[in-house]
TIMIVEX-239981 format. One record per atom (N, C-alpha, C): x, y, z. Coordinates in steps of 0.02 Angstrom, whole numbers, plus 50000, padded with zeros to 5 digits. Example, Ala and Ser with C-alpha at 12.3 -4.5 7.8 and 13.67 -1.06 7.14 Angstrom:
<atoms>
506604971650390506154977550390506604983550390506424988850354506844994750357506455000250394
</atoms>
This chain:
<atoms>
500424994050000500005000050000500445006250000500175009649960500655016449949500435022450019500945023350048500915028650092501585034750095501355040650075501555046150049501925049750134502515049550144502805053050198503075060450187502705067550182503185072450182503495075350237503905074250270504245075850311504655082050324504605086650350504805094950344505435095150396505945096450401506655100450440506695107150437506495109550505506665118450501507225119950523507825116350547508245116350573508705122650516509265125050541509575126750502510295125250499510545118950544510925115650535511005112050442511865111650423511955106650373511835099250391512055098050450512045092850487511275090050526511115084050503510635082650554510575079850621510225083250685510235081250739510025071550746510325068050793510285062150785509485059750804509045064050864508215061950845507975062450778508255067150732507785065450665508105059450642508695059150627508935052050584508735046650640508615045750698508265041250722507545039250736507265045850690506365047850692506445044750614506675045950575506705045650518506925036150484507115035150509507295027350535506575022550557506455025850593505825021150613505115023350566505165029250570504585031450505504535027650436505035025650410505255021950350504805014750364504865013250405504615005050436503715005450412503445013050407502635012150407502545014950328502865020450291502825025250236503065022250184502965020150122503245015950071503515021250038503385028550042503765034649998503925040550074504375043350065504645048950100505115051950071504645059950078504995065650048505385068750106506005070950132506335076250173506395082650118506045086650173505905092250150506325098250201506745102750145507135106350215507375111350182507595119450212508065125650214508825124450197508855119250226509615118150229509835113150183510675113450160510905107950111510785100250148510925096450147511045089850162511545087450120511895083350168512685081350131512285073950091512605070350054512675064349995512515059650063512885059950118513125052650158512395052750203512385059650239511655060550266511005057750231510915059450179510525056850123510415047650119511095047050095511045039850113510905036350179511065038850226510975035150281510085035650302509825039050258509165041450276508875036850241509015035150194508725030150146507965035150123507945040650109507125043350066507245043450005506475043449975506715044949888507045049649879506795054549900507005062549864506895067949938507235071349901507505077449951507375084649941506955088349951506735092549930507225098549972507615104149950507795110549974507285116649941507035118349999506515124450001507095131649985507075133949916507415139949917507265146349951506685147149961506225153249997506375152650070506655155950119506795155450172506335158250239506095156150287506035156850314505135154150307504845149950278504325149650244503955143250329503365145550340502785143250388502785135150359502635130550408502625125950393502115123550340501625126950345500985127550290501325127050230501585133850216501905136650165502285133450115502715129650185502955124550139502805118850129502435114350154502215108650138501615111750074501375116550085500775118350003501445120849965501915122149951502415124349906502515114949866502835111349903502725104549905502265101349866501795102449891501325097749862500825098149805500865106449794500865109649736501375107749670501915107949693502435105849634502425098549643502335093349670502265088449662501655086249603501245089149593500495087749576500045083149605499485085649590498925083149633498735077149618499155075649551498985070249499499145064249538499805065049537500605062049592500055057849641499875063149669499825062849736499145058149759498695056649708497965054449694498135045749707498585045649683498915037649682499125034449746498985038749796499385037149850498895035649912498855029249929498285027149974498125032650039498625038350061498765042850103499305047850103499235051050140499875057650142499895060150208500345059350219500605061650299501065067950299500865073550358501125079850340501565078550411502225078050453502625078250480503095084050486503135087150555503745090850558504305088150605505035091850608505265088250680505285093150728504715094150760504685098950832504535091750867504715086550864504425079450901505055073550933505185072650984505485066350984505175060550973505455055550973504825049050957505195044050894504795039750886504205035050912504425032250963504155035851036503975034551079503865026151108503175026151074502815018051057502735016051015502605010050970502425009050922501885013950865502285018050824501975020750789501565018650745501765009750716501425005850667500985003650694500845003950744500105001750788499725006450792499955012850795499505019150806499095022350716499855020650670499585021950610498925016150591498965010750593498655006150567497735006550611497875008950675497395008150710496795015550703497135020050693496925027250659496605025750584497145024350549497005020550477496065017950458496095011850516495485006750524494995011850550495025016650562494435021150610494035025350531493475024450533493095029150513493055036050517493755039850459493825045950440494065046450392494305054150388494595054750321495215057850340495255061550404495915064550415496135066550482496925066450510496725061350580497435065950600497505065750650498115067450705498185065850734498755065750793498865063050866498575066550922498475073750920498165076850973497915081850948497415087150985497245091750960497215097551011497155102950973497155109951034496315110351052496085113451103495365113651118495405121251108494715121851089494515129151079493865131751109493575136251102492955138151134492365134651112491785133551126491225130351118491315121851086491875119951125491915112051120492135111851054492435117351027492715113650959493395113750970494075110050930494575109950933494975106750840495615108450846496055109850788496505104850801496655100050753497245094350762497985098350766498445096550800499035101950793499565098050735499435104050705499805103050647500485097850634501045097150712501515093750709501365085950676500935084050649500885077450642500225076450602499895075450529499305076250510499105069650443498855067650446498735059850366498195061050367498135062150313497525064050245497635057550211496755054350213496655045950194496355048950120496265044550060496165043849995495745050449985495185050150039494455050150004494575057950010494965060950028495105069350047495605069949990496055065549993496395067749938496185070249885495745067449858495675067749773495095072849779494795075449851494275079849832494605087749806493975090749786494145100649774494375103149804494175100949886494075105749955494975106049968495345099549947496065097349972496345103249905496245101849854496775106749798496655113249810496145115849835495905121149858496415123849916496405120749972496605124850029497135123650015497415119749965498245118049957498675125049913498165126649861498145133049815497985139849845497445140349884497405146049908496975146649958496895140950006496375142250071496915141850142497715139650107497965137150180497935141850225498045146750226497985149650277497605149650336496815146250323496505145550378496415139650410496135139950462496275132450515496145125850485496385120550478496555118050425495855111450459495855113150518495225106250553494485109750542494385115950552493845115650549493755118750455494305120050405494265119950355493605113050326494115109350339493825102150295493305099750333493235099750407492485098150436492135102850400492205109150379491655111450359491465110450270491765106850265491825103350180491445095350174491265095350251490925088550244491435080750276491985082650280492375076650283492445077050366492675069550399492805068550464493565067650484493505072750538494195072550586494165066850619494865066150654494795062150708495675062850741495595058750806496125062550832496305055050863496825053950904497365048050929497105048750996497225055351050497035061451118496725064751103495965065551129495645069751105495415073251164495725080351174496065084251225495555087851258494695086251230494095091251231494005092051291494075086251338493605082251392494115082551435494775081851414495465080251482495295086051531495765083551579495625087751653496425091251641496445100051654497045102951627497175106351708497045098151744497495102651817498305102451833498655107951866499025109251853499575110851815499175113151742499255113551673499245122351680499875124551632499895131451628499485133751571499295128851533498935131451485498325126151458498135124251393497755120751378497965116451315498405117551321498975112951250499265108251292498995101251290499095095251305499835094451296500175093551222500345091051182501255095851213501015100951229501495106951260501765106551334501155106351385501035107851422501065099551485500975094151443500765088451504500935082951429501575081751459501845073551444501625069151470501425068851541501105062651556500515059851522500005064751507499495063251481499655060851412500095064551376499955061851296500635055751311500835051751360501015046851364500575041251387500225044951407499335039651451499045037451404499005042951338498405041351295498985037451215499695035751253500025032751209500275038151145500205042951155500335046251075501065046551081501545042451014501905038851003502495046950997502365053250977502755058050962502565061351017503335063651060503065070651139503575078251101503155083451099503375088451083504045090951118504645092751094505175094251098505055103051136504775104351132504305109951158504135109951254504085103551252503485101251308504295100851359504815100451341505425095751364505575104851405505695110051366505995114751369505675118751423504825118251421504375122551461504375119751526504135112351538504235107451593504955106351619505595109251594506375109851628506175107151691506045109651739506045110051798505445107851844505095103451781504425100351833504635093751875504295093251944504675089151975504445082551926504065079951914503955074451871504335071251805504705079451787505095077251713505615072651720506135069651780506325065451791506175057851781505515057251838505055051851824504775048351749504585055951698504475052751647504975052351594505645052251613506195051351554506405041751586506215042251658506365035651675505785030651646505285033051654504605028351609504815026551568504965030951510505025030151448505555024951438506135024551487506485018751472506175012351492505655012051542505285006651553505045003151508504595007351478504285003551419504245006051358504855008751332504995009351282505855007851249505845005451192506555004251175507045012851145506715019251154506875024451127507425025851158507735028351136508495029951182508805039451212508255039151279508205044951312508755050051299509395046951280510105051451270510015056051216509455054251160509295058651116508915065251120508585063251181508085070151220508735072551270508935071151323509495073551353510015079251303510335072751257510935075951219510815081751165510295082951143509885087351115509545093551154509455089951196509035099051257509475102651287510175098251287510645102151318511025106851262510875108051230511185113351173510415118551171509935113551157509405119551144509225121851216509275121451270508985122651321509605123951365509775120651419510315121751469510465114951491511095112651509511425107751514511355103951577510975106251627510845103051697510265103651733509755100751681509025102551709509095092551728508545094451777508735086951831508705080651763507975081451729507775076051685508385072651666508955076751639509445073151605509945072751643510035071151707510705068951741510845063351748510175057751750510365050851768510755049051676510565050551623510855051251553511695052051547511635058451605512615057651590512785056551638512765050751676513075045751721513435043051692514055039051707514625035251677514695030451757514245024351751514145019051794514985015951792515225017051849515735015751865515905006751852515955004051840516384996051829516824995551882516744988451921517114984851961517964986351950517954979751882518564976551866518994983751825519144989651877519294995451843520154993451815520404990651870521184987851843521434985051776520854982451757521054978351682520814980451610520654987951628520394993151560521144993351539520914993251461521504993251422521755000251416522385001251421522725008151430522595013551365522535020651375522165024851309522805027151266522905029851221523295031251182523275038651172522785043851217522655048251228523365052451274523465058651264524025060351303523705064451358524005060251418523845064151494524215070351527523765073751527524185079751574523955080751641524475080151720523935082151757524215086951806523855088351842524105096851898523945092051950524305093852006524085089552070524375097252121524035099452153524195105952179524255100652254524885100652291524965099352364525315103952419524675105352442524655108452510524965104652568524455097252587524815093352630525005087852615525605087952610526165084152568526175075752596525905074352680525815069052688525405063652645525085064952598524685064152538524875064752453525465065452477525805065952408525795059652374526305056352412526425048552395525825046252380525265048352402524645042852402524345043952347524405051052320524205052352246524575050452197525115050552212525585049352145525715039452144525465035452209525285029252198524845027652152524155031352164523655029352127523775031452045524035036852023524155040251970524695033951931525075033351963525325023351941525045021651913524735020451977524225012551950523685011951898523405019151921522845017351892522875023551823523215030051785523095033551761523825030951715524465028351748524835024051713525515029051670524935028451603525625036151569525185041551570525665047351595525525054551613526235057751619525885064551610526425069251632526075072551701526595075451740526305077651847526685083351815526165090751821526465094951851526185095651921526395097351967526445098152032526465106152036526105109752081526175116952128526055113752182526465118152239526525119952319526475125652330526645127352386526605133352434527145136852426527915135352457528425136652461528985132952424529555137052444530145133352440530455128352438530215127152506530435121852567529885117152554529515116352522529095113752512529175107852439529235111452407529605112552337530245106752368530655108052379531305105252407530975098752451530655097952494530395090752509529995085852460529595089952407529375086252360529735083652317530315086252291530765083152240531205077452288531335075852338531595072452380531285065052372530495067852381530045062952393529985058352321529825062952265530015061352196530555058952160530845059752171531585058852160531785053152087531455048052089531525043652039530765041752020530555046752012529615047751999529665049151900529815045351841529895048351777529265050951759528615052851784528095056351754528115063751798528765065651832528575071051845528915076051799528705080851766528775086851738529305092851767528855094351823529015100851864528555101851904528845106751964528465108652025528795115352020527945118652038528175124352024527835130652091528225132052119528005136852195527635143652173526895143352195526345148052186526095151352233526415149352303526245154352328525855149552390525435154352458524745152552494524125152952467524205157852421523525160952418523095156052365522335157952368522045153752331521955146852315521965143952364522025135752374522385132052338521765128052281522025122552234521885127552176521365132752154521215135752101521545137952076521775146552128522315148852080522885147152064523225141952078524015137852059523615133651992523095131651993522855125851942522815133651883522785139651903522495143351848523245146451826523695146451851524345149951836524605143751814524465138851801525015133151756524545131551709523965132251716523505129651653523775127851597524085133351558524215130451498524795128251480525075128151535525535121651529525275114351493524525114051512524325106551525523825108351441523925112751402523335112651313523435109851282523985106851284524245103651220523855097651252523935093951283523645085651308523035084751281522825080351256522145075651252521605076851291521755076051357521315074651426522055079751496521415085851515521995085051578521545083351636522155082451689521905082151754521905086751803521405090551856521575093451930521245091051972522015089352017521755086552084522265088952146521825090252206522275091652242522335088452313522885088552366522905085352408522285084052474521815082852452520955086252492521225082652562521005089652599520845088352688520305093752680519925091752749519275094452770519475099552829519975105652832520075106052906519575108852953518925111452923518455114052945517925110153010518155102052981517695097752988517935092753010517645085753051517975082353088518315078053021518735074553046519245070152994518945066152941518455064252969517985056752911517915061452875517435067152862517245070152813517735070652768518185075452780518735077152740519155067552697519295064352752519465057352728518795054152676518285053452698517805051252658517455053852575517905059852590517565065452539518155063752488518755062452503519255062152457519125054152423519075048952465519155044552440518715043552405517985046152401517635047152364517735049252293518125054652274518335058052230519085052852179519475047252218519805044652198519275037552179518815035852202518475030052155517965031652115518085038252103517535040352047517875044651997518405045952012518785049051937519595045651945519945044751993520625040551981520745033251979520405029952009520265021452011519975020451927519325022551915519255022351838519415023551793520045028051788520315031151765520085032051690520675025351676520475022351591519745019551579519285018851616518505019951585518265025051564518575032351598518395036751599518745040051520519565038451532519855042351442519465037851395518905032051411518635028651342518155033251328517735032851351517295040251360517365044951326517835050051347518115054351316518365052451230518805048451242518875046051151518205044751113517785041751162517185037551100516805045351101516595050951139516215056551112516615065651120516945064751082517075070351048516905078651081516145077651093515845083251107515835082351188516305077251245516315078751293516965080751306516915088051368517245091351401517595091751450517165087751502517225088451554516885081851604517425077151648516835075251697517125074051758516465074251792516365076951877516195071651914516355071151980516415064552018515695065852062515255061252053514635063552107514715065452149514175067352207514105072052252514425066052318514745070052360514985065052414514545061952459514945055252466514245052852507514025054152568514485060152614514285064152664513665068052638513575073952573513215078452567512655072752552512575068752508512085061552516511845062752578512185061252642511735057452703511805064752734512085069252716511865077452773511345079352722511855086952703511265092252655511725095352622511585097052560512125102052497512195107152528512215113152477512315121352478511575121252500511375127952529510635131052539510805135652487509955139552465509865143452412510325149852433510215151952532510465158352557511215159252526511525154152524512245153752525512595153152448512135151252396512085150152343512075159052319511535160152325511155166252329511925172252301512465174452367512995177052385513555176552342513445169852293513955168452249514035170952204512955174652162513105176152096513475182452081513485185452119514115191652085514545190152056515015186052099515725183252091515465178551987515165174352007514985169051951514795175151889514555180251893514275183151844514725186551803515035187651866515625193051841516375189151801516285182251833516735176951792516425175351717516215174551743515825174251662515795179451608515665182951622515625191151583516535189551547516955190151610517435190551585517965184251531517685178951536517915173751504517595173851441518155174451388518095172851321517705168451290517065169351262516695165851223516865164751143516705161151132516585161751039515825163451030515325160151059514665162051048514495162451128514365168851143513865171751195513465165251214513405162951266512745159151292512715160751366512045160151389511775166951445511695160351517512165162251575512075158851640511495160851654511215155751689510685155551727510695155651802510595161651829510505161651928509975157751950510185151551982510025144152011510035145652083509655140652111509615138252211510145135952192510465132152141510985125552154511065124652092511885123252092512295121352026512655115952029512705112451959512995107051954513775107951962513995103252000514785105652032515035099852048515925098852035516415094752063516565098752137516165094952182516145096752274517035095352273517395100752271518145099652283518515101552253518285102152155518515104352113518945100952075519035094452070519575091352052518985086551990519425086851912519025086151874519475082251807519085079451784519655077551706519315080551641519705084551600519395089551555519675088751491519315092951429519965093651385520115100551380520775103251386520845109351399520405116351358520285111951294519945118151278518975117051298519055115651338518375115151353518255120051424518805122651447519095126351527519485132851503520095130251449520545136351453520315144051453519665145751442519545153551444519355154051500519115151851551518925152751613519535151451642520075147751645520825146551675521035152951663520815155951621521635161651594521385168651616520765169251671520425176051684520735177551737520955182451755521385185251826520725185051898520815182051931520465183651985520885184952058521545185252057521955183652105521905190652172521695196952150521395201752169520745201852212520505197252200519735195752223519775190952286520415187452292520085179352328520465184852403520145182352432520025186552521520675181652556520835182452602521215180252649520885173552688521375170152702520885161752742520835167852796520225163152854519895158652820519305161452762519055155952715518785157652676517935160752684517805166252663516785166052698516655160552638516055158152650515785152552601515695155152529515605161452525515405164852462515795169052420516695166152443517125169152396517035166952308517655168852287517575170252204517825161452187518235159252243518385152452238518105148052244517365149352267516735144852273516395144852223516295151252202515745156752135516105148452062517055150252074517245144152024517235137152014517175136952078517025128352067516155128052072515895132052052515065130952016515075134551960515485134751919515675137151852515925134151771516165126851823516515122351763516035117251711515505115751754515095114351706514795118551651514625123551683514275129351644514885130151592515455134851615515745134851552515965129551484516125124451520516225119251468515535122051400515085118751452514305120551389514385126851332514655132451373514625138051345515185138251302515635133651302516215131451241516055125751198515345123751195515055118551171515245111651172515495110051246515605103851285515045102051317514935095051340514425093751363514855090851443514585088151485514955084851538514675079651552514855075751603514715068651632515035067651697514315064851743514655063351791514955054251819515565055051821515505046751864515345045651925515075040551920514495037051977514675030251986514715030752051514875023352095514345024252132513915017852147513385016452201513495015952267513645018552289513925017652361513395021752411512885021252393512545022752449511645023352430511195024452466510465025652457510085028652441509415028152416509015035952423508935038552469508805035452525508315036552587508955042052618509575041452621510085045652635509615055152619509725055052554509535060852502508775060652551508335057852557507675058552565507965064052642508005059252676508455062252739508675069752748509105071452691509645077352683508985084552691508295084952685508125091552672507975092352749507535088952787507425086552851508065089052898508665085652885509125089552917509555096052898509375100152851509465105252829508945110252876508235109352878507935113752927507965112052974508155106353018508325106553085508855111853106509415112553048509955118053062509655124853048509345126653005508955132653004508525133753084508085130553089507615130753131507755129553207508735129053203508825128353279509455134953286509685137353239510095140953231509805147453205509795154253266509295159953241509705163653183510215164153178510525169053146510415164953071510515159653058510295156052985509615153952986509185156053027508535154653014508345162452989508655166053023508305172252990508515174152943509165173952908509465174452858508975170052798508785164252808508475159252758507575162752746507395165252805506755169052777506815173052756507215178552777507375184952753507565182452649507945178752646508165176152558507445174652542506905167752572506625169252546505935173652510506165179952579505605184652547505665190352496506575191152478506915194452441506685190252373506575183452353506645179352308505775180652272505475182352317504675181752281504635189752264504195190352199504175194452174503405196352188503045191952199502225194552214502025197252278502115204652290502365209152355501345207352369500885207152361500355206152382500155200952419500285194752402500245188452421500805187752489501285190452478501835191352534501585196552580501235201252560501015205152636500555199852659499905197652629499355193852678499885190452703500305186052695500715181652729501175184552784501525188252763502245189152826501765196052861501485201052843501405208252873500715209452903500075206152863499385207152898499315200052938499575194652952499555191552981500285187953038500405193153080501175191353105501045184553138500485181253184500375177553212500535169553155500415169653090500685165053041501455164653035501665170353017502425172553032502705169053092502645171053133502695166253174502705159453200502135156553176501725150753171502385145953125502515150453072502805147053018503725146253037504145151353062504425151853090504755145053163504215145553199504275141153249504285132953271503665132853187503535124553206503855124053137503945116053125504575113453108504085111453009503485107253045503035106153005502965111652966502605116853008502265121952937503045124352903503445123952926504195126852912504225122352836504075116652842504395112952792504145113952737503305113952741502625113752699503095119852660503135126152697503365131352647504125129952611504365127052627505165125952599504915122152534504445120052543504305115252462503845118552420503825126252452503445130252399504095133452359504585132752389505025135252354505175131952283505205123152305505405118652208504645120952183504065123152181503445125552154503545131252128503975136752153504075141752119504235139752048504715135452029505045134851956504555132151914504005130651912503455126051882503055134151872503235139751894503095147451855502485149751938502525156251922502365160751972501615160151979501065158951927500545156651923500375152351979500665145651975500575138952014500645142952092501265143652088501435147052163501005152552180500585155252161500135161052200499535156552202499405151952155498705148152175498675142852256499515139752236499605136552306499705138752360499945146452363499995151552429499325152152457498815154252391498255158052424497745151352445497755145152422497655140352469497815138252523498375137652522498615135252602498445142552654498265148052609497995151452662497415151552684497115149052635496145148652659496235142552696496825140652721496515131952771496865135952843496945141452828497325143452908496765148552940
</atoms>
């Protein structure tokens, strides 16, 4: 049976993103003809790997999807086109097939109509419009007037209630008339609520829906579904949103995990050239790094910074018949592990892959931490070492990767927003000043994705413009306040990588639970809520943070006795701390859920 695929690319890439050649792949399996239709060239090899008949380049630029699929199908002829048991109008604003699309075509197909979609928009008086991303026109429309007509000169108007009013029947896959649009910012299913057009099975989820929902607590949950029961390969929504969108929205973190392997000793050695910085402060720890760097990282070059002289002079002692060391080079007190890692930097550009790591103690904190926190950081980026340069060799477009979060901050609590909050000057102002090729715009976060310690394996040009910015003026005298420029940087390295069009990855060893994390917010307001000077600091942030000064007087100013109320007990304390992840789901939601929980008081 002949089935007519025109398939539209607005992209303006030469290159195609890997969801279409993997949309395009499975589409072939239902369409006996497919046209790619597109702005842009397409190379010979692209082409082939696509396997379509023909390839249409739209010379007219910038042309409505209408526009161009009736440009299309006009020069095709109507004649062409009469022969063809169907015609399917496709764009790629879609990831997918989701689910079986050949079950959805065939089962649409068998339904009594003439022209059909996956979802539709609702409109006033119970009527609604199929959304255009996805549309098959069956025989009996084809060959009528009403179709050459709106193809010639009616497209412009709504294209569903066009042909209903020509006599012919719609029909839809989700039919969105009747759904319940709670906690929905709008009334576009298809935009607005993945779960649902995963409920009602529709095999394509708008690429749209990925960008708006960033930050819904659920978007996690449903990238893990989808691997449940589907064979689609989530890295394509991940590895894709992180260029169009931002690189550390939760959905896609379990995606760039790099599941650590046991038998790490018997990875075959890389052919990649190692460079690494090992900045030592406390030198009793020397030996213990430059053991593992042996064993497990193998061939490298060590540059080494210290403190002093004398310092300097015990390390070469210690080294002495060490052949991967380079040089050690004396930088000074100031600035920890950063600024010495930023004054030798490019020592380490030329290499493949470099390394920074430095001699980690906790002195703030009792010993385990500091001991636990390091060893942590050595079985998640130095024990794996060579799993980790495979990685790096097999994708190109990675930068950078980061050792999970320690399994102390696991079973305590991370950064708070207050303390976060204090950093963005410093971060903004790093940024501003580090050399871009293309501008791309930080985002002020509660919380950033970060190597807790700073010690990371990179490729230099994925760092070097942020390495080479002077900050040595800025960093304050120990001890450090939490919200120096040296903190602002180690919540910076992910971001910049991205903004040099690196992606990152974190390695992950299992070494511990959820219930830890479940734990961690619980004991975060016990420290607020027993400690006045950070309890008031944490309300005070978050009344600076809300912008709806109305809703915040009934709350903190015409009612002090709530203020209070809220303040004191531990419960209502919490209820509001989780209005805070509600804020990001948009300001709407959060004034509907304020002014409820106030009608129950």
């Amino acid at each position: 049976m002949k089935n007519l695929l025109l398939y539209l690319s607005s992209g303006q890439k030469n290159e195609l993103d890997a969801y279409i050649v993997y949309q395009i792949e499975k589409l072939r399996l239902t369409f006996s003809d497919c046209i790619f239709i597109s702005e842009k060239e397409i190379s010979q090899q692209i082409q082939e790997e696509l396997l379509t008949q023909q390839f249409i380049r739209l010379e007219d630029k910038g042309m409505s999807d209408l526009q161009a699929w009736a440009k299309v199908i006009k020069d095709l002829g109507f004649e062409k086109l009469a022969s063809f048991e169907s015609i399917t109008l496709m764009n790629d604003s879609t990831f997918g097939p989701i689910t079986s699309f050949q079950e959805v075509f065939e089962k649409m197909q068998g339904r009594e109509n003439d022209f059909w979609g996956l979802s539709n928009l609702r409109k006033e008086n119970n009527l609604a419009e199929i959304q255009p991303y996805y549309l098959t026109f069956k025989k009996s429309i084809i060959n009528s007037e009403a179709f050459r007509n709106f193809w010639t000169t009616d497209f412009s108007q709504e294209m569903t209630s066009y042909f209903e009013k020509a006599g012919f029947r719609s029909d839809v896959l989700f039919d969105t008339k009747g759904a319940d649009t709670k906690e929905m910012l709008g009334n576009d299913f298809a935009n607005y609520n993945l779960s649902a057009m995963l409920e009602h099975r529709v095999p394509f989820l708008k690429i749209a829906a990925f960008a708006i929902g960033a930050l819904n607590s659920t978007l996690p949950t449903t990238l893990e579904y989808i691997k449940e029961i589907s064979e689609y390969p989530t890295s394509l929504i991940t590895d894709y949103m992180t260029w169009m969108d931002y690189p550390d929205r939760p959905y896609m973190l379990n995606d760039k995990l790099i599941q650590i392997t046991e038998d790490m000793a018997f990875q075959p050695q890389t052919n990649q050239s190692i460079g690494l910085h090992l900045h030592v402060f406390y030198k009793d720890l020397l030996c213990h790094f430059v053991a593992l760097f042996d064993k497990f990282v193998q061939k490298y070059d060590l540059y080494i910074t210290t403190d002093t002289e004398e310092s300097k002079v015990e390390i070469e002692k210690l080294l002495v018949e060490n052949s991967h060391l380079k040089e050690i080079i004396v930088v000074g007190k100031k600035g920890r592990d950063v600024l010495p890692w930023m004054k030798i930097h490019e020592k380490l550009s030329d290499y493949d892959i470099a390394g920074h790591f430095h001699t980690k103690k906790s002195a703030e904190n009792l010993w385990i931490v500091g001991e636990s926190w390091r060893t942590d950081i050595e079985k998640q980026l130095i024990e794996p070492a060579q799993q980790l340069f495979e990685v790096f060799e097999n994708n190109p477009k990675l930068g950078l990767i980061i050792p999970e979060v320690p399994a102390y901050y696991q079973s305590n609590f991370g950064p708070l927003p207050m303390d976060e909050a204090k950093m963005w000057e410093h971060m903004a102002q790093m940024w501003i000043d580090t050399d871009f090729e293309i501008e791309k715009g930080l985002r002020r976060q509660d919380f950033y994705l970060m190597s807790y310690g700073t010690m990371v394996w990179y490729r230099p040009s994925a760092l070097n413009n942020l390495l080479s910015i002077d900050i040595e003026s800025k960093i304050p005298a120990e001890p450090l306040p939490k919200n120096s420029i040296l903190h602002a940087f180690e919540r910076l390295l992910v971001y910049v990588a991205w903004g040099n069009n690196f992606d990152f990855r974190i390695a992950h060893r299992n070494n511990y639970n959820g219930f830890w994390a479940n734990n961690a917010p619980g004991l975060a307001m016990r420290q607020l809520l027993s400690e006045s000077e950070e309890s008031e600091e944490f309300w005070e942030f978050m009344l600076s943070e809300t912008k709806d000064e109305k809703v915040w007087e009934v709350l903190l100013k015409d009612d002090s006795q709530v203020w209070e109320h809220l303040k004191d007990s531990r419960y209502e304390a919490w209820r509001f701390l989780r209005l805070r992840d509600i804020m990001r789901l948009g300001w709407e939601k959060m004034k509907f859920i304020i002014k409820k929980k106030l009608g129950r008081r």
